[in-house]
VEXBA-944977 format. One record per atom (N, C-alpha, C): y, x, z. Coordinates in Angstrom, 1 decimal. Atoms other than C-alpha are relative to their C-alpha. Example, Ala and Ser with C-alpha at 12.3 -4.5 7.8 and 13.67 -1.06 7.14 Angstrom:
// VEXBA-944977
> -1.2  0.9  0.0
> -4.5  12.3  7.8
> 1.2  0.9  0.0
> -1.1  -0.9  0.0
> -1.1  13.7  7.1
> 1.1  -0.8  0.8
//
This chain:
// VEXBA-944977
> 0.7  -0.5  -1.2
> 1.8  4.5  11.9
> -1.5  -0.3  0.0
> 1.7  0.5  -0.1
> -1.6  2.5  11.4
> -0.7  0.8  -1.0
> 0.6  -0.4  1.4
> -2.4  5.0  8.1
> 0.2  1.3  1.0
> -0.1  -1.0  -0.9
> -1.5  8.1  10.7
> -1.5  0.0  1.1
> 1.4  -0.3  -0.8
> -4.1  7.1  13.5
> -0.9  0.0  -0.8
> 1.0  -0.3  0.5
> -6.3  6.2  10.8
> -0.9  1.5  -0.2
> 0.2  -0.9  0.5
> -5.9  9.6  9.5
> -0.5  1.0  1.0
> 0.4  -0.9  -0.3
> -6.4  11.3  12.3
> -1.2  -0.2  0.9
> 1.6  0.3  -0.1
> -9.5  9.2  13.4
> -0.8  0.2  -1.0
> 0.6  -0.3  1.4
> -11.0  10.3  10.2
> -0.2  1.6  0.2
> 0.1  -1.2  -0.3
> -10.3  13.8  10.9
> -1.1  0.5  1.1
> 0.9  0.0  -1.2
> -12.2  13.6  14.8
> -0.8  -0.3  -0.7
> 1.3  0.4  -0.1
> -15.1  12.2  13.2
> -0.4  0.7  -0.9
> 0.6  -0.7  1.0
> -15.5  14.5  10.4
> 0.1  1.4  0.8
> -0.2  -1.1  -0.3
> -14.1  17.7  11.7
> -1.1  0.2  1.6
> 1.0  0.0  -1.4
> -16.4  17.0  15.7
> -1.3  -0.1  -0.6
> 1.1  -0.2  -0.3
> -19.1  16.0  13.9
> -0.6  1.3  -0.7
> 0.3  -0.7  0.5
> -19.5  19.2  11.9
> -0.1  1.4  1.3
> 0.4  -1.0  -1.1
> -19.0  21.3  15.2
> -0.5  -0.5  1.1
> 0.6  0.7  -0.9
> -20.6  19.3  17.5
> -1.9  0.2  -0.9
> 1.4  -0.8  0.5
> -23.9  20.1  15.0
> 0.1  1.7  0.2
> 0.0  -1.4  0.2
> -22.9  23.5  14.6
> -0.2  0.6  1.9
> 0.2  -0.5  -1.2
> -22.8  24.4  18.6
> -1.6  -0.8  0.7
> 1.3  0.4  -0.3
> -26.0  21.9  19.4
> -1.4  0.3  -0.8
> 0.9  -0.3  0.7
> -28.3  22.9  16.3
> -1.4  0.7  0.2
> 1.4  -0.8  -1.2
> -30.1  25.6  18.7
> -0.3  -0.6  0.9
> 0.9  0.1  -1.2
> -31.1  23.9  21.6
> -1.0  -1.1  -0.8
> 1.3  1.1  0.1
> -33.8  21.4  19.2
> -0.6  1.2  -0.1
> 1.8  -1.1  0.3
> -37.5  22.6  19.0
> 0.1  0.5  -1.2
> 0.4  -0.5  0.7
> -38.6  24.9  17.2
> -0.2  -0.1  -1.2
> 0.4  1.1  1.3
> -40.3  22.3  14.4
> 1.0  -0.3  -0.9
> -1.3  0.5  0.7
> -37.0  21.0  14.0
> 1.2  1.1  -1.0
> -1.2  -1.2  0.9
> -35.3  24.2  12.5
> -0.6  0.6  -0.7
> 0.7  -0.5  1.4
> -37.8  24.9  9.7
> 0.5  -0.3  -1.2
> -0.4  0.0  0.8
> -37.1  25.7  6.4
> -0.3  -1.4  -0.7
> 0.4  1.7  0.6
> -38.9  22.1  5.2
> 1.3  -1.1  0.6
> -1.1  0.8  -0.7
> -36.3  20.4  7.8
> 0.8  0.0  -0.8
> -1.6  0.0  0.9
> -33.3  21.9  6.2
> -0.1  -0.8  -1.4
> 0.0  0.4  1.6
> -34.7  21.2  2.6
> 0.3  -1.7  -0.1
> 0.5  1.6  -0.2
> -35.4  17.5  3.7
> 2.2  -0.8  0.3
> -1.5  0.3  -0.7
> -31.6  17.4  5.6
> 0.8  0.2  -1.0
> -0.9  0.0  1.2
> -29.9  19.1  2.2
> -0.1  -1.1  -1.0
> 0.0  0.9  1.2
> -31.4  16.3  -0.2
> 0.8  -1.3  0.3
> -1.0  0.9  -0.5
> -30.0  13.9  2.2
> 1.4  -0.1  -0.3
> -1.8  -0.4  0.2
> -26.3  15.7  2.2
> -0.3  -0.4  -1.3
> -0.2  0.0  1.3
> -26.8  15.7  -1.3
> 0.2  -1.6  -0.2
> -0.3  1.7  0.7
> -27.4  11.5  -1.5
> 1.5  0.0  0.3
> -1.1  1.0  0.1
> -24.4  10.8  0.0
> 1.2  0.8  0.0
> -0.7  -0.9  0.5
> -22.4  13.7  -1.2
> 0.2  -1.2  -1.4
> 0.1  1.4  0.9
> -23.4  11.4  -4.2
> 0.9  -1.1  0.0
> -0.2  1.5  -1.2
> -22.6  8.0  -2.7
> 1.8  -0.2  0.3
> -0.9  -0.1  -0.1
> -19.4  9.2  -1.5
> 1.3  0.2  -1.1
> -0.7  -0.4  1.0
> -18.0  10.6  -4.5
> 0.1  -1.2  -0.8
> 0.0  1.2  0.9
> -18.6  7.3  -6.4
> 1.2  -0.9  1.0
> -1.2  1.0  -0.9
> -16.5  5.5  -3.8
> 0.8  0.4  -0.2
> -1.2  -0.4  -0.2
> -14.3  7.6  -3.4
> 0.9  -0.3  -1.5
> -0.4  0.5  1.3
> -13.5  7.3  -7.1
> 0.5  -1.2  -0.2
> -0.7  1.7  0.0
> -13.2  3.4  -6.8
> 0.8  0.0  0.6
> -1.6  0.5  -0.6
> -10.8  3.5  -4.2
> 1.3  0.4  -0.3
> -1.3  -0.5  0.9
> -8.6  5.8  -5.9
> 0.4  -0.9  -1.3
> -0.1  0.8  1.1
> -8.7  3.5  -9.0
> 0.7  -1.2  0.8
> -0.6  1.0  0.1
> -7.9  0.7  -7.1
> 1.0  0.2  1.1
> -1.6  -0.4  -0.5
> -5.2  2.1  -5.1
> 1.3  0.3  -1.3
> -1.1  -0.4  0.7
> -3.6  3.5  -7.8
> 0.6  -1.6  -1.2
> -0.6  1.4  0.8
> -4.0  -0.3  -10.0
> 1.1  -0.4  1.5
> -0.7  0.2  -1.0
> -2.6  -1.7  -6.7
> 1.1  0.3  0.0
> -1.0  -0.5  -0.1
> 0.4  0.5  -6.5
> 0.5  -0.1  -1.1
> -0.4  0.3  1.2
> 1.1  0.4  -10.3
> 0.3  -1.3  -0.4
> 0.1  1.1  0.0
> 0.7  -3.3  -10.2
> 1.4  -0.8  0.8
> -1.3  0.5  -1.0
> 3.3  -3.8  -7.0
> 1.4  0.5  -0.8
> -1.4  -0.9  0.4
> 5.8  -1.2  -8.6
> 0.1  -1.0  -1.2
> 0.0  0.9  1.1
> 5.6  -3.7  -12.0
> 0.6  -1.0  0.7
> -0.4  1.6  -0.7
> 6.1  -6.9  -9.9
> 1.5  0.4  0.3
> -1.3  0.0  -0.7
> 9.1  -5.4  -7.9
> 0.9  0.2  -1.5
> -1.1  -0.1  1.3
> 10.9  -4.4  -11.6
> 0.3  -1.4  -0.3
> -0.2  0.8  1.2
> 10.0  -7.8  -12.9
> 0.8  -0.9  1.7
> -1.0  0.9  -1.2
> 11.3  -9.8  -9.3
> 1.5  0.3  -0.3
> -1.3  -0.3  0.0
> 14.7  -7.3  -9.8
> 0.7  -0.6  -1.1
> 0.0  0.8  0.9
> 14.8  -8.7  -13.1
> 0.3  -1.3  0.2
> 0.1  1.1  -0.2
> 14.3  -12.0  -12.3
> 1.5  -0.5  0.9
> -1.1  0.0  -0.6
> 17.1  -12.0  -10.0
> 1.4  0.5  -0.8
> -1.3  0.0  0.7
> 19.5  -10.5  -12.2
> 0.2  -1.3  -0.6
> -0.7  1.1  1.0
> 19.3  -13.2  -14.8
> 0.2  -1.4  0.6
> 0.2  1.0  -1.0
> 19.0  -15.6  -12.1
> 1.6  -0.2  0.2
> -1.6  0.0  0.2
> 22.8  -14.5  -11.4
> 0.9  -0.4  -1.3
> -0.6  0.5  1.3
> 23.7  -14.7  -14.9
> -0.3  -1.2  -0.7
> 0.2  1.3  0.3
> 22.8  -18.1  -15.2
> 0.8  -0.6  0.7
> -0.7  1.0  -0.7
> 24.6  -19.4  -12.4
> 1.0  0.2  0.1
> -1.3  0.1  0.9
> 27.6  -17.7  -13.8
> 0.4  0.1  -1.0
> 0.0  1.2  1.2
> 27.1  -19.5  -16.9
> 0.2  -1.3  0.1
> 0.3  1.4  -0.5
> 26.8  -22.5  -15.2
> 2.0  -0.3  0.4
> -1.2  0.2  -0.7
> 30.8  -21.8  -13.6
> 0.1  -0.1  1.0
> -0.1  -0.4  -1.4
> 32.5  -21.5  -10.6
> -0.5  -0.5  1.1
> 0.8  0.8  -1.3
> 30.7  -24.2  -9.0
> -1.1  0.4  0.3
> 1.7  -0.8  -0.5
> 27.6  -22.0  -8.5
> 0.6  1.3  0.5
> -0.5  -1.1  -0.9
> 30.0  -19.4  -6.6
> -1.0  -0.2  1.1
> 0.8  0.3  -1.1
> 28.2  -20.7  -3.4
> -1.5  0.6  0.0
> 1.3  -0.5  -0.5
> 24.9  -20.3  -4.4
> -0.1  1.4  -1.1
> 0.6  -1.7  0.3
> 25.2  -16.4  -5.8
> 0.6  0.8  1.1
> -0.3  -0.6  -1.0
> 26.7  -15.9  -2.9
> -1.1  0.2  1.2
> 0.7  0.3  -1.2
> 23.8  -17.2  -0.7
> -1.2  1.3  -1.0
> 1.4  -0.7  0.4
> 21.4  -15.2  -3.7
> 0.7  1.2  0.2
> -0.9  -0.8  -0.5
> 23.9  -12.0  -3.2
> -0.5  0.7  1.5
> -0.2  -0.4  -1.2
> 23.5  -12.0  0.4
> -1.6  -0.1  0.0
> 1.6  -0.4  -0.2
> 19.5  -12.4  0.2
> -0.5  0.9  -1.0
> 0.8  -1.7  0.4
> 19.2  -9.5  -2.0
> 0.8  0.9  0.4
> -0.7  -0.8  -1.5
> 21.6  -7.7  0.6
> -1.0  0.1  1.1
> 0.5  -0.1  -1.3
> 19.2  -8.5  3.3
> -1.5  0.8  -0.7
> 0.8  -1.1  0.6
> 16.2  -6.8  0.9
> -0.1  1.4  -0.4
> -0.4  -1.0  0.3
> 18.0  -4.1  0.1
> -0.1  1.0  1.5
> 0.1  -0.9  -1.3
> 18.8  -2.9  3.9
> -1.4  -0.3  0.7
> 0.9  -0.4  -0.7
> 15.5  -3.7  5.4
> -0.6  0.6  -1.1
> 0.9  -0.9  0.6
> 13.7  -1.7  2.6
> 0.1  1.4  0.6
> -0.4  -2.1  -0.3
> 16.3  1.6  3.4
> -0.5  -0.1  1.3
> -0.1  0.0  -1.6
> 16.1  0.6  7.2
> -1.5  0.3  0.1
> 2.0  -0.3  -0.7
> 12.2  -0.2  7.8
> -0.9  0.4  -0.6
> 1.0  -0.2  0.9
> 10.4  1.2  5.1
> -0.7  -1.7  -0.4
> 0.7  1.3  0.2
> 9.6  -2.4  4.7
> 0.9  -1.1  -1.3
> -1.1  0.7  0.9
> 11.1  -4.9  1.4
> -0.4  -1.1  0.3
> 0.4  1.3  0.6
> 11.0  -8.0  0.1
> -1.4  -1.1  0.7
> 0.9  0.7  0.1
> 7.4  -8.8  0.5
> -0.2  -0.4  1.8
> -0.5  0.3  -1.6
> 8.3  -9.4  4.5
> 0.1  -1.3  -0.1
> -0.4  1.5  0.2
> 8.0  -13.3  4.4
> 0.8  -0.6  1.4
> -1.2  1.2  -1.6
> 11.2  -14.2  7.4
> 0.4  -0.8  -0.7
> -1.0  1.2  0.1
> 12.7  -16.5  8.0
> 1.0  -0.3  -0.4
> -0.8  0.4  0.1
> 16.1  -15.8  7.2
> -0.2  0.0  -1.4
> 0.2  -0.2  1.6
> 15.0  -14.9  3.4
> 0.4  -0.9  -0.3
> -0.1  1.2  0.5
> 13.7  -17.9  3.0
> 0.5  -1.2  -0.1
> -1.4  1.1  0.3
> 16.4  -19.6  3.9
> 1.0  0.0  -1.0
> -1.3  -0.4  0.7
> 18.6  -17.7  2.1
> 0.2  -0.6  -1.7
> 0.7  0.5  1.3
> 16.3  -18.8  -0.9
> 0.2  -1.1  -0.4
> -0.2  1.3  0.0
> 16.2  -22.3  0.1
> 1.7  -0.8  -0.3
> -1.6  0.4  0.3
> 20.2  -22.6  0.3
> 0.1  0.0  -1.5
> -0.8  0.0  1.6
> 20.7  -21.7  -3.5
> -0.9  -1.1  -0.3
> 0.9  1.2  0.3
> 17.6  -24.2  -4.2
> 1.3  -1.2  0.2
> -0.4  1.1  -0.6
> 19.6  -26.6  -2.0
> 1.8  -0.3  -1.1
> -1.2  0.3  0.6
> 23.1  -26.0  -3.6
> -0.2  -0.1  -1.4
> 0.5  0.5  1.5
> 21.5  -26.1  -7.2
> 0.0  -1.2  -0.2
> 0.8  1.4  -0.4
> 19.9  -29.3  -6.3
> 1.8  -1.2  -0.3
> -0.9  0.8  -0.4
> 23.4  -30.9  -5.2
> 1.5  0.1  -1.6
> -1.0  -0.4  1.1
> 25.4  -29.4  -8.6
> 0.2  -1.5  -0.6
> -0.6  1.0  0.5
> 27.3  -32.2  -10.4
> -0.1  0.8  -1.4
> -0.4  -1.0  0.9
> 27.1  -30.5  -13.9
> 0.8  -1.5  -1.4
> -0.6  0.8  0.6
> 29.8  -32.4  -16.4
> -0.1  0.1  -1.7
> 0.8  -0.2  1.2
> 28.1  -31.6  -19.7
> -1.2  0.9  -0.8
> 1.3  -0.8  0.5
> 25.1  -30.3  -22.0
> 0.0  1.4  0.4
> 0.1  -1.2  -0.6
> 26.4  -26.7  -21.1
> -0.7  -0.1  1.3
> 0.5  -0.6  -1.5
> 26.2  -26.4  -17.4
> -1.1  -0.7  -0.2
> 1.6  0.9  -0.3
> 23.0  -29.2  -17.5
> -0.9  1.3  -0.3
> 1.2  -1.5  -0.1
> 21.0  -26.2  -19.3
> 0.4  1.0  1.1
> 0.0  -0.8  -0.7
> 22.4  -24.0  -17.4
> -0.5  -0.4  1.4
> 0.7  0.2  -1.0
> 21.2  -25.8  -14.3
> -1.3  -0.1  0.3
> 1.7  0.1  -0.2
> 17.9  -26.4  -15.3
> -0.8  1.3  0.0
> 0.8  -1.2  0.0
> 17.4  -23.1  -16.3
> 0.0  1.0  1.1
> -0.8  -0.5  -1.0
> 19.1  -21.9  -13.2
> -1.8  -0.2  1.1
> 0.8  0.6  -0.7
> 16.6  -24.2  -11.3
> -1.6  0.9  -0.4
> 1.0  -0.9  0.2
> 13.5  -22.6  -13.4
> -0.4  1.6  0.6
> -0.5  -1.6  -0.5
> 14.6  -19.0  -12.7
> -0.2  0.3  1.4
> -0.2  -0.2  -1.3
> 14.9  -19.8  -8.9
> -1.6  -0.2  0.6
> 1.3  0.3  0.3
> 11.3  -20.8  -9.1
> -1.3  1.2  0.1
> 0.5  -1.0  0.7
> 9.9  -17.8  -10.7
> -0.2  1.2  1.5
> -0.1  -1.0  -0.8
> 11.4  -15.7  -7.9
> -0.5  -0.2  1.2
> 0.6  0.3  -0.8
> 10.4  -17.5  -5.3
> -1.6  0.4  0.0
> 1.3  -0.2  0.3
> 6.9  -17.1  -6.9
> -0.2  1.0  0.4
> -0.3  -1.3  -0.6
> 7.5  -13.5  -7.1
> -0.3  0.7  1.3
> 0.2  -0.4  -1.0
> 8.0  -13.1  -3.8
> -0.9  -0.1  1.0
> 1.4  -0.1  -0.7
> 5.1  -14.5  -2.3
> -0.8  0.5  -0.7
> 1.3  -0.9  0.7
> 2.7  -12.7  -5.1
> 0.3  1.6  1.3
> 0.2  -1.4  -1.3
> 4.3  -9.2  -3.3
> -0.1  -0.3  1.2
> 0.1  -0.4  -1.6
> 4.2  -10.4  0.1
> -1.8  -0.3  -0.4
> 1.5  -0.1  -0.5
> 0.0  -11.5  -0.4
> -0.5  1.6  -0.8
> 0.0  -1.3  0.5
> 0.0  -8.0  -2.6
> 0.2  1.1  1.0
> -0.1  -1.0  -0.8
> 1.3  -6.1  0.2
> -1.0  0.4  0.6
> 2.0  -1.1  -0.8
> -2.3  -5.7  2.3
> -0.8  0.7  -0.6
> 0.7  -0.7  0.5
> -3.6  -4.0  -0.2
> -1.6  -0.5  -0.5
> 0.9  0.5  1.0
> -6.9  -4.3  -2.1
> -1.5  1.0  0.9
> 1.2  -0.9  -0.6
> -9.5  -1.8  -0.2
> -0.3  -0.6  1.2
> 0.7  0.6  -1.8
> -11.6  -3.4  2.7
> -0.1  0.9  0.8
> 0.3  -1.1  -1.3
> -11.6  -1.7  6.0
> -1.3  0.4  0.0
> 0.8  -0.9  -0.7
> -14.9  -1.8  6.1
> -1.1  0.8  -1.1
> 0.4  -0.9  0.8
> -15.4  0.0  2.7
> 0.2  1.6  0.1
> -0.7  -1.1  -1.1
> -13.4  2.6  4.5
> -1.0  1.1  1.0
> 1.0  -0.6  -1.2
> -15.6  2.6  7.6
> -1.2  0.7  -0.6
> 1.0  0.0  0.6
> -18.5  3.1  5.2
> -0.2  1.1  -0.4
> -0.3  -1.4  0.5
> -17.0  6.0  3.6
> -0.4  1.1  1.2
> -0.3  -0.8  -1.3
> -16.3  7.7  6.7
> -1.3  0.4  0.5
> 1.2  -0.4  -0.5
> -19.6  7.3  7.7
> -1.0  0.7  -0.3
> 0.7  -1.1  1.0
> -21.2  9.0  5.0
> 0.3  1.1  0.5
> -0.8  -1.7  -0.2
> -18.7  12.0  5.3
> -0.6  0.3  1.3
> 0.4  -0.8  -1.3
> -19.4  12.2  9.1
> -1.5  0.5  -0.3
> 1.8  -0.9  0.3
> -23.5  13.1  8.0
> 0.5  0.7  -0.6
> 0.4  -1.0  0.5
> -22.7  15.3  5.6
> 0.8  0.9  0.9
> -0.7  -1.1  -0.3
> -19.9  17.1  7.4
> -0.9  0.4  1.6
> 0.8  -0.3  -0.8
> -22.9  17.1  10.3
> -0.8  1.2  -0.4
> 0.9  -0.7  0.7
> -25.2  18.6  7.9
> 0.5  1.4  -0.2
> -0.6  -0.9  0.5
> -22.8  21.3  7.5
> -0.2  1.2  0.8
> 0.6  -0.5  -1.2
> -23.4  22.5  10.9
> -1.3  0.7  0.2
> 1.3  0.0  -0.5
> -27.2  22.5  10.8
> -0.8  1.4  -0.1
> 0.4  -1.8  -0.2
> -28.7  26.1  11.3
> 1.1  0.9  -0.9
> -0.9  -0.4  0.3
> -25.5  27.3  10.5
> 0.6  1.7  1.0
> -0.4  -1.0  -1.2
> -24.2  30.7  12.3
> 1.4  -0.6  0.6
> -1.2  0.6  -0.5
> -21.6  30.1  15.1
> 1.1  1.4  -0.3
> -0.8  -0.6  0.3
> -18.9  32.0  14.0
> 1.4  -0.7  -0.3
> -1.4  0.7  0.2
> -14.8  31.5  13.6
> -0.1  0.0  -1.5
> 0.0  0.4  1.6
> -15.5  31.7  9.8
> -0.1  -1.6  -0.1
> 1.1  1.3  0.7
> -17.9  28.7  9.7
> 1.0  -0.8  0.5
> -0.7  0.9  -0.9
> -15.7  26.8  12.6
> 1.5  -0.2  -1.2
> -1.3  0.3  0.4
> -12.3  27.7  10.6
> -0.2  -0.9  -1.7
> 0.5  0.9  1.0
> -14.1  26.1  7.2
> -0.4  -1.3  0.2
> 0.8  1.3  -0.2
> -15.7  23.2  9.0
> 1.9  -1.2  0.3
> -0.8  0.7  -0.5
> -12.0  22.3  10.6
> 1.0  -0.3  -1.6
> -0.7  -0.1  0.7
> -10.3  23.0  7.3
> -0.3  -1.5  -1.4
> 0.4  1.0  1.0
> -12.3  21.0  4.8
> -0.1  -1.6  0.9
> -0.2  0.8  -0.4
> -12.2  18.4  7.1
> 1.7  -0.9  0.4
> -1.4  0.4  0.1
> -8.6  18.2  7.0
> 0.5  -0.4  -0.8
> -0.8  0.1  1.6
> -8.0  18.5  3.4
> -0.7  -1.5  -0.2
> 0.8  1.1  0.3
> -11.1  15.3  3.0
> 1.0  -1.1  0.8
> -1.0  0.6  -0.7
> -8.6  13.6  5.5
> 1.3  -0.6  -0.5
> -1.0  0.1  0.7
> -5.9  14.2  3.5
> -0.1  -0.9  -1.1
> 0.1  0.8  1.5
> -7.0  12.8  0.4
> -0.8  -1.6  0.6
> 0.2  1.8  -0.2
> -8.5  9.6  2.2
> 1.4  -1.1  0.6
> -1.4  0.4  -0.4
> -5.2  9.2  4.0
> 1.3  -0.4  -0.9
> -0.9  0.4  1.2
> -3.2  9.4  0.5
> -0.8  -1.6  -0.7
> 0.5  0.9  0.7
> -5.5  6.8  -0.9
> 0.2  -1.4  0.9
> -0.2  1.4  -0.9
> -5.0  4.1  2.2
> 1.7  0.2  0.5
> -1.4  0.3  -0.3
> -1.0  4.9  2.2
> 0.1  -0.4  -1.2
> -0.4  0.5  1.4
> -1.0  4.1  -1.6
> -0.5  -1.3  -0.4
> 0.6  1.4  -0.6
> -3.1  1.0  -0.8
> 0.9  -0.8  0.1
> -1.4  0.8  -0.8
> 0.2  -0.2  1.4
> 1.0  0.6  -0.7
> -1.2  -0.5  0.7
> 2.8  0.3  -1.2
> 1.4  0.0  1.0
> -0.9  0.6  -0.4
> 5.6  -0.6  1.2
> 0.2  0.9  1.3
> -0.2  -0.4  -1.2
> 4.9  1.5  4.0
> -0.5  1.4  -0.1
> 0.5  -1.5  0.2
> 4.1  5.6  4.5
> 0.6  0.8  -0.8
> -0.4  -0.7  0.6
> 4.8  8.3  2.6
> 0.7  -0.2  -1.6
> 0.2  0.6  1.0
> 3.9  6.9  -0.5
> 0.7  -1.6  -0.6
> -0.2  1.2  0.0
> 5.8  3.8  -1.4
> 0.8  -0.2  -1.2
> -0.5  0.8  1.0
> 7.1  1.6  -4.1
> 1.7  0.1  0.2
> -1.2  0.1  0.1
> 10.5  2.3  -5.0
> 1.1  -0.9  0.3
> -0.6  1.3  -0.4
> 13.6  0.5  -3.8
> 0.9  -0.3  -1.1
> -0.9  -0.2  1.1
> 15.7  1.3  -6.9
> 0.3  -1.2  -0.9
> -0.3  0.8  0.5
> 14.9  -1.5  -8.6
> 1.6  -1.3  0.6
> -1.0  1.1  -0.9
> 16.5  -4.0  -6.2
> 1.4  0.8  0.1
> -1.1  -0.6  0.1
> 19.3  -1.6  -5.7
> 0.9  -0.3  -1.1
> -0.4  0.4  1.1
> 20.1  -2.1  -9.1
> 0.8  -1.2  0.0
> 0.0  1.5  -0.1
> 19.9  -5.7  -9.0
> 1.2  -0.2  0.9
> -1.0  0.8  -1.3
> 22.5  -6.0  -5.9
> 1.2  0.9  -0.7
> -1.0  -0.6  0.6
> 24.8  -3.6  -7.7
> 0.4  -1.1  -1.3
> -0.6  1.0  1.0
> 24.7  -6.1  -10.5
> 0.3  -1.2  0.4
> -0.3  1.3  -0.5
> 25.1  -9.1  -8.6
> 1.6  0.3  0.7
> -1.6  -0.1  -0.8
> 28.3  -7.7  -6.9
> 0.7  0.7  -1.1
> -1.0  -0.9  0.9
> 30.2  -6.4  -10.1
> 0.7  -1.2  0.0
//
């Protein structure tokens, strides 16, 4: 929802101020609508036609690391969690308990991904419990020789990892692009899409161009800050991995 108003505050400020020049452009003086003006007003458009395009660039770059980066992590977490299972039934039946408790917290990842558009990187409460119980019943294992012992420790390592995991994607989740690199952008765009206006004829041509390309520039800033938030919008990080992962944990 918060990448939606963005999007369509981004739109008002580009698409108004290009007709909000275009309908006021005549009532300045005289002075002010000489061919020297315009020339002076296009070198402008032109800087941060410039300006803009270089940003815009970066933030596609680091949206798309960002997103390529999260989508990696979530494979290697589902990972992480399989063999996490297959350790603790290496270990024997006395680690039923806690793949039941790890079972049921990649159950509770799985439905709030399909449910809220939201996974993993969600730091509740009950996760972390869910986390802390297998910790807890690891912790309490009696293991009665060299087998299970590795198997515990490596159990213990394993559980570690994921935990790690999980808080990398949840401080991964906000994304990498500052708001107010954003505002910054925006701000440019609204001059030029001002400039666009500027002794411009009023006509439904000019008006249906001024609303259009302000739609499409919308669009493409609106893809770049939903790919930002891998987890949420259109755009989001697969849930398949984990899916996987809970299908293998319940065979």
């Amino acid at each position: 929802m918060g990448e939606v108003l963005a999007g369509l505050a981004i739109f008002a400020c580009l698409a108004g101020a290009s007709l909000v020049s275009l309908m006021v452009h005549e009532r300045f003086p005289a002075h002010h609508l000489g061919d020297d003006t315009s020339a002076v007003v296009r070198l402008a458009a032109n800087l941060f036609v410039v300006m803009s395009s270089l940003v815009l660039g970066l933030m596609i770059n680091s949206a798309k690391n960002t997103f390529e980066s999260i989508n990696g992590n979530v494979h290697s977490f589902a990972t992480d969690l399989i063999l996490l299972d297959r350790t603790l039934r290496h270990y024997g039946p006395e680690a039923d308990s806690a793949r039941q408790s790890l079972t049921a917290y990649l159950q509770r990842v799985v439905d709030t991904s399909t449910a809220d558009s939201d996974t993993t990187v969600v730091p509740n409460r009950l996760s972390e419990l869910l986390l802390n119980q297998v910790g807890d019943i690891l912790a309490a294992l009696s293991p009665t020789g060299a087998k299970q012992t590795a198997a515990q420790q490596a159990a213990t390592q394993q559980l570690q990892k994921v935990i790690e995991q999980r808080w990398i994607l949840a401080e991964q989740s906000e994304g990498a692009i500052p708001a107010p690199l954003i505002a910054l952008l925006v701000a440019w765009l609204t001059l030029i899409f001002a400039s666009f206006g500027f002794r411009a004829p009023r006509n439904g041509t000019i008006v249906f161009t001024c609303l259009i390309s302000g739609a499409l520039v919308t669009a493409a800033i609106y893809l770049i800050i939903d790919m930002n938030s891998p987890f949420s919008g259109p755009i989001q990080v697969s849930p398949a991995p984990l899916q996987r992962a809970l299908a293998e944990l319940t065979q």
